[in-house]
VOSEPA-94156 format. One record per atom (N, C-alpha, C): x, y, z; residue in one letter. Coordinates in steps of 0.02 Angstrom, whole numbers, plus 32768, in hexadecimal, padded with zeros to 4 digits. Layout:
XYZa ...
//
This chain:
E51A39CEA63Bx E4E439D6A66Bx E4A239D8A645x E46B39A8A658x E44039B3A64Ax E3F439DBA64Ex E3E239FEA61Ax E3A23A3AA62Cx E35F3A1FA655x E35A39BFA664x E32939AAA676x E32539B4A6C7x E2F439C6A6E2x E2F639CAA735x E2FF399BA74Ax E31A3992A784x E3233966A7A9x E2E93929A7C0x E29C393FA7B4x E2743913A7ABx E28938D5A778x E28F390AA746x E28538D8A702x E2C438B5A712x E2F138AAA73Bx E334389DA727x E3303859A758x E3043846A785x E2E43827A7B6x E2C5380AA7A7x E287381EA764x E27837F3A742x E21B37EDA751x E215383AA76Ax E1CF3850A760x E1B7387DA756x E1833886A74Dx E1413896A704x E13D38EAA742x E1313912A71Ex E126395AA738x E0F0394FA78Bx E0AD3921A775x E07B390CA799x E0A138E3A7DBx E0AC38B9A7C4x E0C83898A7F0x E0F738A9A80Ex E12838E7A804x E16A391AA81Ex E12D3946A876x E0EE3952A860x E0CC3974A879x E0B13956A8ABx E09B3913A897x E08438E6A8D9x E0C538C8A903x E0FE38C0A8FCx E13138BFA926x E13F38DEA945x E140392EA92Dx E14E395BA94Dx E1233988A975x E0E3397CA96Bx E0A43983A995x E094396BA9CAx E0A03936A9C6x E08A38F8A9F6x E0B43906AA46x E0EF392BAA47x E114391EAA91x E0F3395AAABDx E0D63991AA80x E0A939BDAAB3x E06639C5AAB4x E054398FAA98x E0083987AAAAx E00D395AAAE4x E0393923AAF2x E0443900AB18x E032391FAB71x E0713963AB66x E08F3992AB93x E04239A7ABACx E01539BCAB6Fx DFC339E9AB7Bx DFA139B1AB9Ex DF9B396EAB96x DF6A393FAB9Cx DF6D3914ABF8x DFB8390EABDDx DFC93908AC2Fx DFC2393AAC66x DFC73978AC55x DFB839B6AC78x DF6339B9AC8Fx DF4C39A7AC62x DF0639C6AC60x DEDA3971AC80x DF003958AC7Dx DED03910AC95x DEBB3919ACE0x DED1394AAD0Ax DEC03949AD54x DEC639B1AD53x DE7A39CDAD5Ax DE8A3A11AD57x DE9D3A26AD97x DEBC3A5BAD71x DEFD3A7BADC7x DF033AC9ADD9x DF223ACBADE1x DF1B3B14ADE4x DF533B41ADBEx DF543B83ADBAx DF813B8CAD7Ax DFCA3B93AD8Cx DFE83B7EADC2x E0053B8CADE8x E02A3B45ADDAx E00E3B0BADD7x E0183AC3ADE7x E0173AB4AD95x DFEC3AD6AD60x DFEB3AD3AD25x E0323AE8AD02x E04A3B2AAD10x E0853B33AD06x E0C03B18AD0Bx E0CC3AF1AD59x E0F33AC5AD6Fx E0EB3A7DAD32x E0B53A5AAD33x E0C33A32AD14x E0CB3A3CACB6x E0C33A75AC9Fx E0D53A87AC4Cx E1233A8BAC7Bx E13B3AC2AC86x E1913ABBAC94x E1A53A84AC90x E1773A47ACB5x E1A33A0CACC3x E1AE39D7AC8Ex E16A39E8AC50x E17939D0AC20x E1AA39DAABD9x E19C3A24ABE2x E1CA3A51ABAAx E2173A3CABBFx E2263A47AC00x E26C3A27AC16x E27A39DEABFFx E25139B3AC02x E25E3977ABE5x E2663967AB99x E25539A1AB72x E23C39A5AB28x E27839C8AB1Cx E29E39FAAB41x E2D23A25AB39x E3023A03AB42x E31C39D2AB74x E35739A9AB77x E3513961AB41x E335394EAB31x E3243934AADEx E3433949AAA5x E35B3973AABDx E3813987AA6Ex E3D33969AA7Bx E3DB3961AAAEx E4233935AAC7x E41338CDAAC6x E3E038D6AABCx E3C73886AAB0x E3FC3862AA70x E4113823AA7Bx E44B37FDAA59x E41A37FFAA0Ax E3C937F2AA24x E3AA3808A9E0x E3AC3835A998x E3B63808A95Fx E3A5384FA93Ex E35C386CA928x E33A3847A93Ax E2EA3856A92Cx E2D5388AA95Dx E2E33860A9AFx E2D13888A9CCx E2F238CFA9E2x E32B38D8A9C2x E3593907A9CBx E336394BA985x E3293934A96Ex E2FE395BA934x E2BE396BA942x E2953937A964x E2593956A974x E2663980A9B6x E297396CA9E5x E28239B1AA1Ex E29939F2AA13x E2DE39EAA9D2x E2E73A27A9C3x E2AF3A66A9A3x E29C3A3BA96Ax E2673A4CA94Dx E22B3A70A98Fx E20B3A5FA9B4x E1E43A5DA9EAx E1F63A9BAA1Bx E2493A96AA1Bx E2663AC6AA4Ex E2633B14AA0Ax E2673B0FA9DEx E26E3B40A9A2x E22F3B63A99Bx E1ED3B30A9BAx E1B33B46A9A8x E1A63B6DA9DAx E18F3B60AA24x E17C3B5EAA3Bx E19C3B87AA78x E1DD3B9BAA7Ax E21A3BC0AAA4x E2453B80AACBx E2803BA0AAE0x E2AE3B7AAB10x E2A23B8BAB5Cx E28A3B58AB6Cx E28D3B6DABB7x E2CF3B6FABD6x E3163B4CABC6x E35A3B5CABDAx E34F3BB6ABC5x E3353BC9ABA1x E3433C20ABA5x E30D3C4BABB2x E2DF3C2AABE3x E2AA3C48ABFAx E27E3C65ABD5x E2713C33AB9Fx E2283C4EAB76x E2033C25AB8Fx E1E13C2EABA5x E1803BFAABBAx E15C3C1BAB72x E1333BDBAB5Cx E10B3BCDAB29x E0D43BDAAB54x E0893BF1AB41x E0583BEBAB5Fx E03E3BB8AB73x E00E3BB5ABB7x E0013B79ABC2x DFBA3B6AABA0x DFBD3B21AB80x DF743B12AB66x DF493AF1AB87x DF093AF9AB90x DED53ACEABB6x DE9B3ACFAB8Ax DEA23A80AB73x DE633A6EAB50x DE1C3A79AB6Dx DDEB3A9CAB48x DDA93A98AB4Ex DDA43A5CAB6Ax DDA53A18AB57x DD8A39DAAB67x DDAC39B0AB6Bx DDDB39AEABA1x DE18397BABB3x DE273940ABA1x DDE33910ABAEx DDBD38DDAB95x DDE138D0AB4Fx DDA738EFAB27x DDB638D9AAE3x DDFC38F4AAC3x DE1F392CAAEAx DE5B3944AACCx DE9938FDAAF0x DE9038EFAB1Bx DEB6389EAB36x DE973865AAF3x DE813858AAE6x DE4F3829AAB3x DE7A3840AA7Ax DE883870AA65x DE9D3890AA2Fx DEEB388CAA25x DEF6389EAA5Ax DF593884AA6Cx DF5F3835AA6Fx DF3E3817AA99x DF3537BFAA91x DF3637BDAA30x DF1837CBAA22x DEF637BAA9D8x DF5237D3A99Ex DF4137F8A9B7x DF893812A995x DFC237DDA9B7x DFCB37D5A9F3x DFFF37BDA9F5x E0183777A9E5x DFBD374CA9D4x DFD7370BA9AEx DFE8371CA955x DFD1374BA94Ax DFDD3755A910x E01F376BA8F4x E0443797A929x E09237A4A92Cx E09F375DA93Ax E0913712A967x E0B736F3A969x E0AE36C1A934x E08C36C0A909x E0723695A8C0x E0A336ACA890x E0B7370CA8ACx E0DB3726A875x E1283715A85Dx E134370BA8BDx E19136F2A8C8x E19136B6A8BDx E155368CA8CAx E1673631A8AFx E177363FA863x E15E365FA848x E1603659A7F5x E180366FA7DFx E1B936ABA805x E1DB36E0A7DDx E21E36EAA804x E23236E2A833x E25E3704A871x E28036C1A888x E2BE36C2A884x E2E8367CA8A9x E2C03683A8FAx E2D43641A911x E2C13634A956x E2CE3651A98Cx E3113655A98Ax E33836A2A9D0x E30536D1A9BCx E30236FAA980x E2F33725A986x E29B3729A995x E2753715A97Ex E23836EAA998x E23036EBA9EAx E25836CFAA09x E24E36AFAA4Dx E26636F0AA65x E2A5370FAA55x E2A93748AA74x E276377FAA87x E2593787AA38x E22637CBAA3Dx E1F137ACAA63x E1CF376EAA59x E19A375CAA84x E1AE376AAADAx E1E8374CAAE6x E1F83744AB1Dx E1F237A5AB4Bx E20637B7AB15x E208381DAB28x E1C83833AB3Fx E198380CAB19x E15D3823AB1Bx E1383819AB51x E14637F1AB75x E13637C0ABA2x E15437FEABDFx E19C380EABD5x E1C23822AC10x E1933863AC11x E19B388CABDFx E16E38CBABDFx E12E38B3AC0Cx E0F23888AC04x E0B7388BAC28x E0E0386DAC67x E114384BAC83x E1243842ACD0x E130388DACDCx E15C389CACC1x E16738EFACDDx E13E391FACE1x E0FC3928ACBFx E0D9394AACC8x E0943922AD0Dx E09D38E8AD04x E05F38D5AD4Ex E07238DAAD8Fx E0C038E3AD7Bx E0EB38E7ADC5x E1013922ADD5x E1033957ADB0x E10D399EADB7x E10539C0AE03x E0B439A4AE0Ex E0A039E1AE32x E049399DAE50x E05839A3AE99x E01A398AAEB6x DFE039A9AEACx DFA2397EAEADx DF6C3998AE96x DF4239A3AEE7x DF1939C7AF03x DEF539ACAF41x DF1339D9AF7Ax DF2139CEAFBEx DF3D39E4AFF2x DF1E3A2CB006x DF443A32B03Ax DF513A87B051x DF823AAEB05Ex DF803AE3B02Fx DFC23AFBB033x E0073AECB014x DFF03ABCAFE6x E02F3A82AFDDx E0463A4BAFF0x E0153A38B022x E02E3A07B067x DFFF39BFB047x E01A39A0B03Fx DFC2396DB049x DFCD3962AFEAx DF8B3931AFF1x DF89392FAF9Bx DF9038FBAF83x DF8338EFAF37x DFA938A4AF13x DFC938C2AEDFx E004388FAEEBx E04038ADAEBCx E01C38A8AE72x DFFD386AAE6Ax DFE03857AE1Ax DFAF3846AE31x DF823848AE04x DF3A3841AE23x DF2A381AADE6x DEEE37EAADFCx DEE337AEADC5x DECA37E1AD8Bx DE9E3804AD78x DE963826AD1Bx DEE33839AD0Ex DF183854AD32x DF583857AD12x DF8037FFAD13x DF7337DCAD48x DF92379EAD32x DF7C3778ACF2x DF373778ACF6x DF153751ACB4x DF383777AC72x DF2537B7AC57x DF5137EAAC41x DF7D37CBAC1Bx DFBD37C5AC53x E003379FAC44x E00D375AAC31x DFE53728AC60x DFDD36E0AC4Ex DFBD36C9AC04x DF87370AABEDx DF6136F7ABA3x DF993713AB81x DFB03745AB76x DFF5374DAB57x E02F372CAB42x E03A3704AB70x E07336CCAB82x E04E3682AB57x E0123693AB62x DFD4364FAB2Dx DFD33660AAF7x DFC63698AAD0x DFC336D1AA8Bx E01336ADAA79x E04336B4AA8Bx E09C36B0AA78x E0AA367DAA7Cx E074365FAA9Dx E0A53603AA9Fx E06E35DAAA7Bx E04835E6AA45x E01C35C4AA28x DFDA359CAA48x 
//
């Protein structure tokens, strides 16, 4: 058995272990915060992403089976009822700009370093995380009633994301 982590064994650099494993919950923050809500609707949609980040560790992946573990290690298990705090960027804007930016740079990282399943997988996760979090919880209405399920700053959001991953 070898003393190297499972990064290195994958076949990346400490830095680059960090932006993989960064990236599915900034995702979770960016999609959240692209349409402000209330904390109520904020909550709902972190659950809905952490759940998607938490069943990832059963992914046929081994990349992505390492990064959600990793993620679920950091951050608590929501299968055992730890909630992580919720984050809300000062400036949504540029913190979306910032996840975009990162996430072509994670996908420059898997063309160069990461077989293709595993590549298409984690992109593809990333993707599911911001559906699950724009669909969480309606924005608008009364009472609950009424509303848009996704609202165009969370669709654009997801669609520049899906542009960031697919070159």
């Amino acid at each position: 058995m070898s003393d190297d982590p499972l990064y290195s064994m994958l076949g990346f650099t400490d830095s680059e272990w960090g932006l993989l494993v960064g990236l599915p919950q900034s995702v979770l923050t960016a999609a959240s915060a692209a349409t402000p809500d209330s904390a109520r609707k904020t909550r709902a949609e972190t659950a809905a992403g952490l759940d998607v980040i938490s069943d990832a560790r059963a992914s046929a992946s081994r990349l992505v089976t390492a990064v959600a573990g990793a993620i679920v290690s950091r951050v608590g298990d929501p299968d055992l009822g730890e909630e992580p705090p919720v984050i809300e960027p000062s400036d949504p804007i540029a913190y979306a700009q910032d996840v975009l930016g990162r996430a072509a740079e994670a996908n420059a990282l898997l063309a160069a370093k990461a077989d293709q399943a595993d590549a298409e997988t984690y992109k593809h996760w990333l993707v599911e995380i911001a559906e699950s979090v724009v669909g969480a919880a309606s924005t608008g209405g009364v009472l609950g009633i009424g509303g848009e399920a996704v609202t165009d700053s969370e669709r654009a959001f997801r669609d520049d994301l899906s542009k960031a991953l697919n070159d």
